[in-house]
N, C-alpha and C positions, 0 to 999 in steps of 0.2 A: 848523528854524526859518529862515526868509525872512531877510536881513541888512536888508531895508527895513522891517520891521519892530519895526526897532533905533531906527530913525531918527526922532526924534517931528518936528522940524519940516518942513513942505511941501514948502518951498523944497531941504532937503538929501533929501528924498526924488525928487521931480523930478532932483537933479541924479544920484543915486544910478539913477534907470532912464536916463539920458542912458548914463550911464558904461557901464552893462551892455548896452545896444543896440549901441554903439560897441565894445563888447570881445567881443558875438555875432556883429557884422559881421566885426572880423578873425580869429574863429573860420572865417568862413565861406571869407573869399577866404585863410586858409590849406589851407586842406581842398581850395579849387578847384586852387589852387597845386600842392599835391601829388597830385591824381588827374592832371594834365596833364605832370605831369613823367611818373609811373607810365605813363600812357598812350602816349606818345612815348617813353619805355623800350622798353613791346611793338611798338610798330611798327618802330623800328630794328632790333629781334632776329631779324622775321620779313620782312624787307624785302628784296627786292633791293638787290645793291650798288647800281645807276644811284639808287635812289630815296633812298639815303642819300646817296651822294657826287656832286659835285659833275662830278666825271669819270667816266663809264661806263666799265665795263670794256671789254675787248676783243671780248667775245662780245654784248653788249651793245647794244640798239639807241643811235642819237644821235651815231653817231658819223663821218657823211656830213652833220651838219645844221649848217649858217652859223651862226655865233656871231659877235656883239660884243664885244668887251670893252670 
């Protein structure tokens, strides 16, 4: 059974799909949330050191290249 189907007046129905649209969105951009976290998990696993860290190792290309700080 539907829970809007609970609801006899309009007005509380309306606001009854406002609520559930609103709570499938942060279903959604939880979901997004955690496939990007997962995702950038497997890339640091399978990554060269230089492309995680911020300092290339010694074998490492980047390490004749001008920087800024």
């Amino acid at each position: 059974m539907d829970a809007s189907a609970l609801v006899s007046s309009t007005a509380a129905r309306g606001d009854y799909v406002l609520a559930r649209k609103a709570l499938d969105q942060m279903e959604q951009q939880g979901a997004a949330a955690v496939a990007l976290i997962q995702s950038a998990g497997s890339v640091s696993a399978s990554a060269p050191r230089g492309a995680v860290s911020p300092v290339p190792g010694p074998t490492e290309s980047g390490l004749n290249l001008d920087r800024r700080a």
